[in-house]
N, CA, C and O of each residue as an XYZ file, in Angstrom:
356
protein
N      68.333     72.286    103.653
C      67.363     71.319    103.176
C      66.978     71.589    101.725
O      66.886     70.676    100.905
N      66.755     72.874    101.431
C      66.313     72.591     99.874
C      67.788     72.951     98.442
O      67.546     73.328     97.296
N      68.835     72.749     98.874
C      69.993     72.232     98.205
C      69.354     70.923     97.894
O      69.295     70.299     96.835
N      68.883     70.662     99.101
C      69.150     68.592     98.365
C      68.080     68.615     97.593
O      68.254     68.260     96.427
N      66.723     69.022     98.011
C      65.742     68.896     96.842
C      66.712     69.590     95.720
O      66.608     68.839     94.751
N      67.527     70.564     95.403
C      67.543     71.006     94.227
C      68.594     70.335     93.319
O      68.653     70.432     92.093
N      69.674     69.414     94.391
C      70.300     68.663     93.591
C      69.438     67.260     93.123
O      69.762     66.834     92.015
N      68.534     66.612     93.741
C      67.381     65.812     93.520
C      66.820     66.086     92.126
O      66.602     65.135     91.375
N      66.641     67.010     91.846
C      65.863     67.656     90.914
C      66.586     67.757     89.656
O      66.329     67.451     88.492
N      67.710     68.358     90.346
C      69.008     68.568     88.845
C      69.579     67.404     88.569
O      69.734     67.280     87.354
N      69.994     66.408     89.247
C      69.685     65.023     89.215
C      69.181     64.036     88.225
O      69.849     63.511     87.335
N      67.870     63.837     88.497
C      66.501     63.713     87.926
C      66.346     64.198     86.072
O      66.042     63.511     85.097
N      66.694     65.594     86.192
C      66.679     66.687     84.721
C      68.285     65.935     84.019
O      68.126     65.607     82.844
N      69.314     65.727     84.414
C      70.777     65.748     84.102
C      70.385     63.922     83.497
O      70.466     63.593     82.314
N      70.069     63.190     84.374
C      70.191     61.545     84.273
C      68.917     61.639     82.974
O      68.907     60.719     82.156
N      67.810     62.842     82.830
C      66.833     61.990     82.240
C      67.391     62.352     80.570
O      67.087     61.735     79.549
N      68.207     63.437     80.688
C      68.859     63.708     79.207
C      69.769     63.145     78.886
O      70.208     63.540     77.806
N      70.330     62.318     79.356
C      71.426     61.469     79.456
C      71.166     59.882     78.880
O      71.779     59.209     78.051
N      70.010     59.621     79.685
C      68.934     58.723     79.235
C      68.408     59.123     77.564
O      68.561     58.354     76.614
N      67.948     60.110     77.503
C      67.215     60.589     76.033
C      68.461     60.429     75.060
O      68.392     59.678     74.087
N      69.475     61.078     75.323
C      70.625     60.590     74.697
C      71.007     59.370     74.406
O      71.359     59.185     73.241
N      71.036     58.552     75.078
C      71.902     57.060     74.795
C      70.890     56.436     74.685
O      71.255     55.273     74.863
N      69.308     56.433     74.416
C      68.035     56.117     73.911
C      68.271     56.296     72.162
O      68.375     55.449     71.274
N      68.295     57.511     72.143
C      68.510     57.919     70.581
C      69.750     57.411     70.095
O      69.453     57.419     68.900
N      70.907     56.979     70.125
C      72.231     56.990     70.249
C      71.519     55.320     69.584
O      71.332     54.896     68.444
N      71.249     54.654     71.196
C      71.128     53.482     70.603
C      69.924     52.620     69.610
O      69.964     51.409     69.394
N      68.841     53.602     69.068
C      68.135     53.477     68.355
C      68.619     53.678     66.853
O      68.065     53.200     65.863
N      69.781     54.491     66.872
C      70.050     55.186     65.300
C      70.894     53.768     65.305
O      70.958     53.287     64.173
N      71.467     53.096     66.185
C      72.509     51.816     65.652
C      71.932     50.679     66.441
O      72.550     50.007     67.267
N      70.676     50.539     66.094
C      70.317     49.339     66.585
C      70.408     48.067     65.838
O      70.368     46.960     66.376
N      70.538     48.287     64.527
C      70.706     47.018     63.513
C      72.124     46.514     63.609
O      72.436     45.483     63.011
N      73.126     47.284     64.434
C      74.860     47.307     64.001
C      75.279     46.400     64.851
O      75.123     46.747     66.021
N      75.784     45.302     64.689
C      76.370     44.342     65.221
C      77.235     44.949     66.413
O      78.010     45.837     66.059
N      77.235     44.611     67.808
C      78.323     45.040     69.015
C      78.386     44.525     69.951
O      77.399     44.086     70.542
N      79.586     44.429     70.361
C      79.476     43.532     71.741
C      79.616     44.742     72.777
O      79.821     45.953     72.702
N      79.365     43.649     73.940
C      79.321     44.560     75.522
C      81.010     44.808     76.252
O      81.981     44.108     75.965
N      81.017     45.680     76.984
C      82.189     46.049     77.679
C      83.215     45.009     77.976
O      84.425     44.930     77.764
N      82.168     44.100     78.637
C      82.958     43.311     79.479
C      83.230     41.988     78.814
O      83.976     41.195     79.389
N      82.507     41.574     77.259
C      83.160     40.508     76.560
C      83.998     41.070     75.596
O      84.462     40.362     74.702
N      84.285     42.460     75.687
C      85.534     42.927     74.936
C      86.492     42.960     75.945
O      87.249     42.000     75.807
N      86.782     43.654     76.899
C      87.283     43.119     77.974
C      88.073     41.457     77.673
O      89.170     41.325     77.131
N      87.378     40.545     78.073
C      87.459     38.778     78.198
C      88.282     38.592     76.951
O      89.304     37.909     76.994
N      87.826     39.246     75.700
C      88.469     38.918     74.571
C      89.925     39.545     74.497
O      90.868     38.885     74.061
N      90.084     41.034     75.008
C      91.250     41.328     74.871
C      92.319     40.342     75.940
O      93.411     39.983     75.501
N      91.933     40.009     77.182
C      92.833     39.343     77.718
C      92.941     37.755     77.283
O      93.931     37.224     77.787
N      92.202     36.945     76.522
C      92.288     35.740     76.083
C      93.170     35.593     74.879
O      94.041     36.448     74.716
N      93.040     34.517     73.930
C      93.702     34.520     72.846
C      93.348     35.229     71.485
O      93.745     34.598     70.505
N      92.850     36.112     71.281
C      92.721     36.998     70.659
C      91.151     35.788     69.866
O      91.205     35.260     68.756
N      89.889     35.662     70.919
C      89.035     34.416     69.888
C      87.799     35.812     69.006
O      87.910     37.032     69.120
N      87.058     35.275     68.442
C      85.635     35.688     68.167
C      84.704     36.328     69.237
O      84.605     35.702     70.292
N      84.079     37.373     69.122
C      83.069     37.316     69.844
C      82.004     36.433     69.544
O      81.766     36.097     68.384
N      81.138     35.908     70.824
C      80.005     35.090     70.533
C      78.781     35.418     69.340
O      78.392     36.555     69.610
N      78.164     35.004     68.375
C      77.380     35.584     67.231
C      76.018     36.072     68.341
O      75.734     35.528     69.408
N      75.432     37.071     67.795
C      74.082     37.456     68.480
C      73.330     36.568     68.612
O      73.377     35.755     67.688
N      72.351     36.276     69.694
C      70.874     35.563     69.182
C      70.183     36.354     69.824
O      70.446     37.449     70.323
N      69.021     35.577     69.781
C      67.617     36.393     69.686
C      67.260     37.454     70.714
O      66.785     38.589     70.672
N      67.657     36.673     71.592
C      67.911     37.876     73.203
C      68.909     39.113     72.837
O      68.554     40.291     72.818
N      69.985     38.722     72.602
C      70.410     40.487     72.382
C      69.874     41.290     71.052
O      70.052     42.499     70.897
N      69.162     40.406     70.075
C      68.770     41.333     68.882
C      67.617     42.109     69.756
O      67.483     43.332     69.776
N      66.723     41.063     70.552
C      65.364     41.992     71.040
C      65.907     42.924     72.181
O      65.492     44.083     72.209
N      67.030     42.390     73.358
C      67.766     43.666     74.318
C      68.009     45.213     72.610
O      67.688     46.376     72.853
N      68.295     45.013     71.868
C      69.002     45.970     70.962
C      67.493     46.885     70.916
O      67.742     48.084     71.045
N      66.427     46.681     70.808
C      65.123     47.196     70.238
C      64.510     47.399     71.694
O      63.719     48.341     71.725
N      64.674     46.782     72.832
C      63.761     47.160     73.949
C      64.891     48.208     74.443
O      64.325     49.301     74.490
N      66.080     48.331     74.784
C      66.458     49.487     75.609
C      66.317     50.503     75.139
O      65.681     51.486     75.520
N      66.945     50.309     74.223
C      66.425     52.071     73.242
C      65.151     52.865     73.744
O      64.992     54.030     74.110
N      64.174     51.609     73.598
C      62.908     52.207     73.610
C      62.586     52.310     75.273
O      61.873     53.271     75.560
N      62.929     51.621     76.188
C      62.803     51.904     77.266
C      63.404     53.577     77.867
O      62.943     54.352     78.705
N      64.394     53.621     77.147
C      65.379     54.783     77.760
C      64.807     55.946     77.054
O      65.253     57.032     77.424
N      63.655     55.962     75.843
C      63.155     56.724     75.341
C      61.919     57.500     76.085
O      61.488     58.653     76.113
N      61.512     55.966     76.798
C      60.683     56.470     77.957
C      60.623     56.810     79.000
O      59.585     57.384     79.329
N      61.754     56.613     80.062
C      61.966     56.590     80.913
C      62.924     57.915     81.487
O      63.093     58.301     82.644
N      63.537     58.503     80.040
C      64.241     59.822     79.882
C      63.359     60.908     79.908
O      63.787     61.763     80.682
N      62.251     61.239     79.352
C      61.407     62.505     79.462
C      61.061     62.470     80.925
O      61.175     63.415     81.704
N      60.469     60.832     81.297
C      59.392     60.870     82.795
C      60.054     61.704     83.774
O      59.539     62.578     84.471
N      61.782     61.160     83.724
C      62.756     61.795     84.809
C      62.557     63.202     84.333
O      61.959     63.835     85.203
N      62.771     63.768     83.515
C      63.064     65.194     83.155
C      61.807     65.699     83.620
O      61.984     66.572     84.470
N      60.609     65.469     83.375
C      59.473     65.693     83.649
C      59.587     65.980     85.681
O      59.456     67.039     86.296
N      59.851     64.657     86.187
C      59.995     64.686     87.781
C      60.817     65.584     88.202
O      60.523     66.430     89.047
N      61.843     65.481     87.685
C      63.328     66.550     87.821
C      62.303     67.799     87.766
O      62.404     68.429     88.819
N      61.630     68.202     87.149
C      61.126     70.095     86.844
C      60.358     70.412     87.668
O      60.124     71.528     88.132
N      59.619     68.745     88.049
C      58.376     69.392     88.809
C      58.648     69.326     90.284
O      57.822     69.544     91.171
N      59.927     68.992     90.436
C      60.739     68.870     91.997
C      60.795     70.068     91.856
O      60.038     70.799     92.495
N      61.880     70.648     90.815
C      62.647     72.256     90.588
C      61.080     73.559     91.011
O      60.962     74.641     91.587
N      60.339     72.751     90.423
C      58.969     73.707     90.218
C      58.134     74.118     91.800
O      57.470     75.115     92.084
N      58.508     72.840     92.680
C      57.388     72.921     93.704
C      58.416     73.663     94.710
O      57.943     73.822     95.836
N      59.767     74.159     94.516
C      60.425     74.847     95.218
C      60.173     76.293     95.684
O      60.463     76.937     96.693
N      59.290     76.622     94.148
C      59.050     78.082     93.967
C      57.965     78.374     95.057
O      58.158     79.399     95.710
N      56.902     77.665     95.341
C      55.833     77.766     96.051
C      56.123     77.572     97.511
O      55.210     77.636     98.335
């Protein structure tokens, strides 16, 4: 039983730096024009067209995930320790 809390935990610590990472990652290139996986994908198998130009929804997706994953990366790391932590007791 407390394997799983401790993979829970390491889990939790592993996903929330991972998160802090690709938070920062995508904050340092948030102004940089890019498309997503899967309309590069569409484009490589079509006739070689344009990607679609940005609008307003992916400029503001570009500025909210960052910042979401900025937050949402410590909280886990934070939960992750204090799982790791309540093991000791």
């Amino acid at each position: 039983m407390d394997w799983e809390v401790i993979l829970k935990g390491l889990g939790l610590v592993i996903f929330g730096l991972l998160f802090v990472l690709v938070g920062l990652d995508g904050w340092r290139h948030r102004r940089q024009e890019r498309i997503s996986a899967i309309e590069a994908a569409i484009l490589r198998a079509g006739d070689d067209e344009e990607p679609l130009p940005l609008d307003r929804w992916d400029r503001t997706m570009a500025y909210v995930q960052p910042v979401l994953m900025l937050i949402f990366g410590p909280l886990m790391i934070l939960g992750g320790v204090a799982i790791l932590s309540l093991l000791g007791e």
